[in-house]
C-alpha positions as CSV (number, residue, x, y, z in Angstrom):
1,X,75.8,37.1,53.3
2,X,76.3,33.3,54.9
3,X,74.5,30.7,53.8
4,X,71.8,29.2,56.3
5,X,71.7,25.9,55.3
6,X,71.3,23.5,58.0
7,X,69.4,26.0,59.7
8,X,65.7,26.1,60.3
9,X,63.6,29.1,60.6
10,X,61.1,29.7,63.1
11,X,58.2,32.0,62.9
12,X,58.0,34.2,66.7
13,X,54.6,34.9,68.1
14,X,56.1,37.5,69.6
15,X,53.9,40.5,71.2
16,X,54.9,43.7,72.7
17,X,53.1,44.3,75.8
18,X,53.6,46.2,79.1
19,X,55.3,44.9,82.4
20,X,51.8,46.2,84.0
21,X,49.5,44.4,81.8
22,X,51.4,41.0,82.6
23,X,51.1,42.0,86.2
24,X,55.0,42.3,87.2
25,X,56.7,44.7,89.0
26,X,60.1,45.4,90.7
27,X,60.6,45.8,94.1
28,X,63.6,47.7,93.5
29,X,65.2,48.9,90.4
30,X,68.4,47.2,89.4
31,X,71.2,49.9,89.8
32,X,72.1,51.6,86.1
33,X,69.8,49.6,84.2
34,X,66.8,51.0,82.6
35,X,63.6,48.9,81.2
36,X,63.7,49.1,77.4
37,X,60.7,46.6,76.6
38,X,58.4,44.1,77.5
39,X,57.2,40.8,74.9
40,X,54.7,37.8,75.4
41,X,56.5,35.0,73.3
42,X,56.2,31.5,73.2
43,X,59.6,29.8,73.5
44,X,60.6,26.7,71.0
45,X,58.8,23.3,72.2
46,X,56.6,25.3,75.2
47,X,53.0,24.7,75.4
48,X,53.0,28.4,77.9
49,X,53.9,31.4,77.1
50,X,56.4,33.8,78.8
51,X,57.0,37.2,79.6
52,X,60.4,38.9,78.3
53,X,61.5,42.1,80.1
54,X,64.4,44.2,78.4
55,X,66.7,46.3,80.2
56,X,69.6,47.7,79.1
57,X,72.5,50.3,80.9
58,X,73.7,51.6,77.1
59,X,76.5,48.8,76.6
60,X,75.0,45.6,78.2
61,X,71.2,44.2,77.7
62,X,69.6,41.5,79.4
63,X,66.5,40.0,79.5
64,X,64.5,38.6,82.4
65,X,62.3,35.6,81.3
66,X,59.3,34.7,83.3
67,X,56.8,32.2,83.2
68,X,54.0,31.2,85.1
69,X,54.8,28.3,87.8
70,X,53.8,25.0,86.6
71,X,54.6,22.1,89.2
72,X,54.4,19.5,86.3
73,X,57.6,21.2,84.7
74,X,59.2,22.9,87.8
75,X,59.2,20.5,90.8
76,X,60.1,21.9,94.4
77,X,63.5,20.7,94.7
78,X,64.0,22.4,91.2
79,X,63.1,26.0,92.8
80,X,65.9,28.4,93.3
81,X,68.4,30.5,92.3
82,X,70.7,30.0,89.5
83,X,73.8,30.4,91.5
84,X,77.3,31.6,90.3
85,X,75.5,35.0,89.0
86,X,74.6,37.6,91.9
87,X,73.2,40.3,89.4
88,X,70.7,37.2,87.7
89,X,69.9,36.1,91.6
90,X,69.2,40.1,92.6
91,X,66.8,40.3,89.8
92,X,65.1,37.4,90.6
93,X,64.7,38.3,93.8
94,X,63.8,41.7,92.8
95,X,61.2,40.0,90.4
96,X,57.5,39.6,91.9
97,X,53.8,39.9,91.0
98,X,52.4,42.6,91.8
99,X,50.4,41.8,95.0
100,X,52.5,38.6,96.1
């Protein structure tokens, strides 16, 4: 096994949890993907934590990280998109409270 020095190790406060209880749904499912699971975690140097949402299509998995909006750490000219990726921009699209 490889040595990990000059590493450090972090302790997750990771939870599993349900995209219901957190209050997320989609408004359309993302074609060939499937929703494998859901996790409250806190993220290195963040105060807040986020919600992770696992899907998978039996090859590929990706996760979908959301946080609550915080103007302090997202100002309005930072909103958007994160261009270049149109899967990444469907889903957060897709993405919404439930409600809203």
């Amino acid at each position: 096994m490889a040595s990990d020095d000059g590493y450090r190790h972090e302790q997750s406060d990771r939870t599993l949890t349900s995209v219901v209880d957190e209050g997320w749904e989609l408004s359309s499912p993302v074609p060939g993907f499937m929703p494998q699971a859901c996790y409250r975690q806190r993220m290195q140097g963040q105060r807040e934590q986020v919600v992770q949402w696992v899907f998978s299509d039996g090859l590929a998995t990706v996760s979908l990280f959301m946080e609550s909006l915080n103007a302090e750490t997202h100002p309005r000219e930072e909103l958007g998109f994160h261009g270049g990726d149109p899967h990444a921009d469907a889903a957060s699209r897709q993405a919404t409270t439930r409600g809203g």
